[in-house]
N, C-alpha and C positions, 0 to 999 in steps of 0.2 A: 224742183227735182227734174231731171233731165237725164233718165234713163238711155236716150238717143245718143248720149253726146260722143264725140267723133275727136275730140282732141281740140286743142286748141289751134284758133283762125289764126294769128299771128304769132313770133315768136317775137318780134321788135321792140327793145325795151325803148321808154321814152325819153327825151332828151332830160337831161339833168339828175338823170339814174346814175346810181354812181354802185361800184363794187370793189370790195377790198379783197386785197390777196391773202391767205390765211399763210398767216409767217412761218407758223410750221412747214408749209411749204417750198417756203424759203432759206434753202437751207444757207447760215450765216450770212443773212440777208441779201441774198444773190436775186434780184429781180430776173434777171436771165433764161436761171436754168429752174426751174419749176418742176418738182416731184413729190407728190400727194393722190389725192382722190380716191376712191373706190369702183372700179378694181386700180390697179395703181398707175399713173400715169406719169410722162415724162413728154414736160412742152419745155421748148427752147425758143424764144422772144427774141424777133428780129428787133435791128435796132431801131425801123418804123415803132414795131410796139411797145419798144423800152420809151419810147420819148411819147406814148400816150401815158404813161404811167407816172405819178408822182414818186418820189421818194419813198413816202411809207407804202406804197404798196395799193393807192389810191387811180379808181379809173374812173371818168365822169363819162357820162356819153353826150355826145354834143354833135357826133358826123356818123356817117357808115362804118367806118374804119374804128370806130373807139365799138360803137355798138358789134360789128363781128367778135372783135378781141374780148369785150366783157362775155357774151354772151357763152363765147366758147370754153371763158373762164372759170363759169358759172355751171353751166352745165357738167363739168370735168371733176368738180367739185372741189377746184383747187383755189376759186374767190366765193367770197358769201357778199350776197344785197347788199347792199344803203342806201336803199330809197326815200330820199327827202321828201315825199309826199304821196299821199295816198287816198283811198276814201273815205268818207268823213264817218262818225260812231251812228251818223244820224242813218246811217243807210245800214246799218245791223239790224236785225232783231237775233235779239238771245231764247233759244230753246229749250226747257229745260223738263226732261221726263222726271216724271215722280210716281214713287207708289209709296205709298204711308208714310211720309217722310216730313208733316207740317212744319215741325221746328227748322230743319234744313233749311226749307223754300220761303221760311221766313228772313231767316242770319242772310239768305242769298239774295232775295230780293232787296232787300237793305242795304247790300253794296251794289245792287245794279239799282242808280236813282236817273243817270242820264242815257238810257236805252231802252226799246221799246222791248219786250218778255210776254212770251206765251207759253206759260205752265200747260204740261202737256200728262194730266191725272191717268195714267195705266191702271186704273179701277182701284185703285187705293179704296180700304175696307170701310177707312172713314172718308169721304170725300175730302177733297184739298180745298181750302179757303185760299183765294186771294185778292188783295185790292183793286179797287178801279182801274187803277193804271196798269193792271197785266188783263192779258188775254188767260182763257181757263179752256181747253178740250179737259173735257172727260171718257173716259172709254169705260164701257160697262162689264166690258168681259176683258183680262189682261192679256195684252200680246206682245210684251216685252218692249226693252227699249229701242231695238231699231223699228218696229212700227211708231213706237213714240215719237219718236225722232222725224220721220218722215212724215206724219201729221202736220209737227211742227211747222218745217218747211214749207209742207202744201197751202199753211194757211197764212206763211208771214208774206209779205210784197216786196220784199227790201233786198236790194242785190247781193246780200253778204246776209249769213245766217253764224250765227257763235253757237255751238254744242256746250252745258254744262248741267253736270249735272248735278243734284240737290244737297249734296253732302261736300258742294265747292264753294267758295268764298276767293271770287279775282281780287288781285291788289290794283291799287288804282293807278291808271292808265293801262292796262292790256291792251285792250283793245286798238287804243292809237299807235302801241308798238307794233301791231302786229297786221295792222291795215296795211301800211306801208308795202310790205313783200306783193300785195293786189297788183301794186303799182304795174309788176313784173308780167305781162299778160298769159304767158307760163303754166300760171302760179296758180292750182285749183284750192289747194289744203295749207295751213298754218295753224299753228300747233306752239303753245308757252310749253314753258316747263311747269309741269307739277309736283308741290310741295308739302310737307307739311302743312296744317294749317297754321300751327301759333307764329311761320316765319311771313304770314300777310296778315295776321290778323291779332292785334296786341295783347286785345281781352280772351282768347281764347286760355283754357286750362291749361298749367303747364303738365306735359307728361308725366303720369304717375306709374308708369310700368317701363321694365326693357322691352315689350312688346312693342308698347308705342313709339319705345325711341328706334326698335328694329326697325317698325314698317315709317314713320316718318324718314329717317335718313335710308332707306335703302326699297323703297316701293320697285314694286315691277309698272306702277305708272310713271315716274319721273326717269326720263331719257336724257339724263344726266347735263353738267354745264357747258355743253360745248355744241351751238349750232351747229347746221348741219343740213345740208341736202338727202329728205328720205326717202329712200329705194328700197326695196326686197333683196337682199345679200348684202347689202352695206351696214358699215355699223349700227345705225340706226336705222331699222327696217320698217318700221310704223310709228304714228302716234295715238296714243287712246283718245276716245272719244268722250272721256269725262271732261276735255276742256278742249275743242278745236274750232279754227271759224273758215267756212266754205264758199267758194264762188257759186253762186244757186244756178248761173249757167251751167257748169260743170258738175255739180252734185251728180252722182249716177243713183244714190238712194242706197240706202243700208237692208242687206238682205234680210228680210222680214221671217225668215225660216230661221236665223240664227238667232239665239241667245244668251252666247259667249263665244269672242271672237271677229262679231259682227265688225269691229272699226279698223283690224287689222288686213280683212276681207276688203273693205272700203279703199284702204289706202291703196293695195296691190291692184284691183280693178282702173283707180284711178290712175294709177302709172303706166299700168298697161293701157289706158285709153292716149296715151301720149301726154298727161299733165306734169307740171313738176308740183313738191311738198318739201316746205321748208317748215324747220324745226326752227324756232328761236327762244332758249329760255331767257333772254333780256326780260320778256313775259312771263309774270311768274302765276298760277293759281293753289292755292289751298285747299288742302284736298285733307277732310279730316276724318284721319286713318282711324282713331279709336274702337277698338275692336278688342275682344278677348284673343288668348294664344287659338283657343279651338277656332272661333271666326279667321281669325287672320289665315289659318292652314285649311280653313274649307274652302275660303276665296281661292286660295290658290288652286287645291285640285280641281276649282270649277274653272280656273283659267285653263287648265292643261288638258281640260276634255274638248277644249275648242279647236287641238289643230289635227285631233282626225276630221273634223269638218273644212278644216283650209288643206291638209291635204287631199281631200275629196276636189276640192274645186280649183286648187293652186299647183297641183303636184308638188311638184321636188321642191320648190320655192316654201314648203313648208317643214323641209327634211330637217332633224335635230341634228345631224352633222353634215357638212359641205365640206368636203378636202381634195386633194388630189394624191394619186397612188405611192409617188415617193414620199410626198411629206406623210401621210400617213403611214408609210413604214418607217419613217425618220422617229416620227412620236412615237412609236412600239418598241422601235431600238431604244430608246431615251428610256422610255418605262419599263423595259425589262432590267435594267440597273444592275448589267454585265457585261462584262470587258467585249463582248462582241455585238451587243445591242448598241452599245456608244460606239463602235466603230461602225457599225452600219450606214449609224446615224451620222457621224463626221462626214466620213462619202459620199454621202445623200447632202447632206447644208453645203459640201463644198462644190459641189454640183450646180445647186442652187446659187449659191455665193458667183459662180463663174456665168449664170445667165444671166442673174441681175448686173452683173457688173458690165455685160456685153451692151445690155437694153438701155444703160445710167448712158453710153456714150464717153465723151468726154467732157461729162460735166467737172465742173473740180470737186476734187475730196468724193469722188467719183466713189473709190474704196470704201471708203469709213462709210456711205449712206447704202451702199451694197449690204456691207456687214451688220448696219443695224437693220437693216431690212429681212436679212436673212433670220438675225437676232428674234426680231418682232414675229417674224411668220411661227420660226418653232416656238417662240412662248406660246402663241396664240394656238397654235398646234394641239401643245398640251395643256391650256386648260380646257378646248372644247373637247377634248378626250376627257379629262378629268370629269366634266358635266355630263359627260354621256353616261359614265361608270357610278357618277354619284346622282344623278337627274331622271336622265333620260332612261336609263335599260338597269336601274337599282334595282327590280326584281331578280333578274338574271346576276349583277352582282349579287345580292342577298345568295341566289342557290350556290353559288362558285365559292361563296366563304362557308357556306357551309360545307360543303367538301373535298376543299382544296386546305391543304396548312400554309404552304406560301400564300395564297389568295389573301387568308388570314395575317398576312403578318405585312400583307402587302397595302391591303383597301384602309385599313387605319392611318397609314404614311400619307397618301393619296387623299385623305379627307379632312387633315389637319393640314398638307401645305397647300393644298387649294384654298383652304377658309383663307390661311395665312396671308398668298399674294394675291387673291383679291381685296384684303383689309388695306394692304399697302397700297394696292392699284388702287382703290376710291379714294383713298386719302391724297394720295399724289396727285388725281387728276380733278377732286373737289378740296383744297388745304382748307377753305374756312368755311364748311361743314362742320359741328358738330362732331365730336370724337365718341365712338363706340368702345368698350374695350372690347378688345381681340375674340376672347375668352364666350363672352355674351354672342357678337356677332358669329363666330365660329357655332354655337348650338343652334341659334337661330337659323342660319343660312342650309345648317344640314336638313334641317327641320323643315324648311318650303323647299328645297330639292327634294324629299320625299316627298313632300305634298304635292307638288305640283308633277313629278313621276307618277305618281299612284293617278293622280287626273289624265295624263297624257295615257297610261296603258288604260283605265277605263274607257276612254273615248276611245279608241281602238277598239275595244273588244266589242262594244255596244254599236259600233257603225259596223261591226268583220269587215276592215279597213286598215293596213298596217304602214298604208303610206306616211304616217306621222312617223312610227321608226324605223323606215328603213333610211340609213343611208347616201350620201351622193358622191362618191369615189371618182374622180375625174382622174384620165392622163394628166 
């Protein structure tokens, strides 16, 4: 643990690092003109750089000149790693906090046979058993999982620490897929995707509820299939810490005052120390959700009492909406669903439509990626409106249907097409996922948006702290 840390001493990636350009970037495969990342960006490849690059989209670093070009690739978020090598599994230890949980730390220990494990017992009522080959703290009074955690750490030697915890089952090789990104000296945090269990693990039960096939395909732990460089306001803004593995130089340590939330705190501290954190679900963990409807919906509101404590320590970076002034009246125009609300909102996208088009250049088909740009902002517009009114501030919805009659005839439209294009959005952007019907995921997903609202306004009211809803309305 390295509470000191200052950022990382070099940014130099090492020779025979290689990085690929993410094609959606590329639009109809123009190596050239490059437009992606978060917030959005627009690079134009001199012909030096076009001729480091392969055909697919591939950059090796092998001089200065390939290493600026990747680097800046990388960072922009417009290429992701492929590090041909990395540090070996033998330099891991895996951490893994437990409270009453022996069967778990049994199934877990069992797929971890080639890495070193230190069971980290949070005063479990019955002590934890474990074989010779793990390490055992026990703690006698409980202090939740980030002091567990940083136990862990304190007591392993090994340059690299893996976070999992007791109710997870890795598929075999994570770890090798995810050492690699090390390579990057960057690179504090890495992060699989987490999954169901029965898709790692064969003998696992098959689902016997729609609960379990809700929280299996649609967990608020799995940050979906699409790597990814993670930042605070990008779309992937954390990873949980039920499966992540850390450079112990850079560890800053999990705030020991939290007890939900603590790994989303973690990440943001670490970016703001200057680190980078890459997401990769080519790594997959199982993560087994079995749980009643009541559990599954008290997880959640104990998720949502966490971010009056990250906006306590994060400000705005934990605000439930980030927009700017016109596209937020563009959304209100859209949702008032009258001939002068849509024209508001035309004026405003075309607005919009005429600066992206100015900042595109002259790239080609300059137009059409303007327009789906402009396209994608107002979707996205309006579902984080949608989440506000059905998530975020559904008490204050709740009183507005009670005495409003348009309100009433309004928030039912609004709660059905929302389920609606998110059903289509996860299907589109995961096709061989598991299919939910509609009908099911539609009851479900309203059901942890109140959950996890009713946690977000408790954790306000209990800290008298409103920075979790208020707001960030930008020019």
């Amino acid at each position: 643990m390295n509470a000191g840390a200052t950022g990382p001493a070099s940014s130099t990636l090492p020779a025979g690092f290689q990085v690929q350009i993410d094609p959606r970037c590329a639009r109809g495969g123009n190596l050239r003109y490059l437009v992606g990342g978060s917030p959005l960006r627009v690079m134009k490849l001199s012909d030096p750089a076009l001729g480091m690059t392969s055909g697919d989209g591939r950059i090796a670093v092998h001089d200065n000149g390939t290493q600026v070009l990747a680097r800046r690739l990388l960072d922009a978020g417009i290429a992701h790693p492929r590090p041909m090598s990395g540090p070996d599994v033998s330099d891991v230890t895996v951490v893994v906090p437990v409270h009453g949980n022996q069967s778990g730390v049994d199934r877990l220990l069992a797929a971890l046979t080639d890495v070193s494990v230190i069971i980290v017992d949070d005063a479990s009522d019955e002590p934890i058993r474990v074989p010779d080959c793990a390490g055992l703290i026990r703690f006698e009074d409980n202090r939740g999982p980030a002091a567990a955690r940083n136990a862990g750490v304190a007591a392993a030697t090994t340059g690299f620490v893996a976070f999992l915890d007791s109710d997870t089952v890795p598929d075999s090789g994570w770890l090798t897929m995810l050492l690699g990104h090390f390579a990057d000296p960057t690179v504090a945090l890495v992060a699989p995707r987490i999954v169901g269990l029965g898709a790692v693990c064969s003998d696992a039960d098959p689902e016997s509820s729609a609960v379990a096939a809700y929280a299996n395909r649609f967990s608020s732990l799995d940050m979906g299939p699409r790597e990814a460089l993670v930042a605070p306001g990008s779309p992937i803004a954390y990873v949980p810490s039920a499966a992540m593995v850390v450079r112990r130089s850079a560890f800053l340590g999990f705030d020991e005052t939290l007890r939900v939330a603590e790994d989303v705190d973690l990440c943001w501290r670490t970016h703001q120390d200057g680190w980078r954190i890459r997401y990769d679900p080519i790594a997959a963990v199982g993560h087994d959700h079995r749980e009643s409807l009541r559990g599954m919906l008290d997880r959640r509101r104990f998720y949502g009492t966490g971010a009056a404590e990250l906006a306590m320590r994060h400000g705005q970076l934990a605000a439930p909406v980030v927009t700017t002034a016109p596209l937020a009246a563009a959304v209100i125009g859209l949702m008032m669903r009258s001939r002068v609300g849509a024209l508001v909102a035309a004026v405003i996208l075309a607005v919009v439509y005429r600066r992206t088009r100015r900042l595109l250049g002259d790239i080609p088909r300059g137009r059409a990626i303007a327009a789906q740009n402009t396209a994608r902002a107002a979707g996205f517009g309006l579902l984080q409106a949608c989440a506000a009114v059905l998530r975020h501030y559904w008490p204050a919805s709740l009183l507005a249907f009670a005495v409003s009659r348009r309100f009433r005839r309004w928030l039912p439209v609004v709660a059905i097409a929302e389920a609606a294009a998110m059903w289509i959005r996860n299907q589109l952007l995961d096709p061989e996922a598991p299919v939910m019907s509609p009908l099911h995921y539609a009851v479900y997903r309203r059901l942890d948006d109140l959950a996890y609202g009713a946690g977000l306004w408790q954790g306000a009211l209990s800290r008298r702290d409103v920075g979790a809803l208020r707001p960030v309305i930008s020019r």
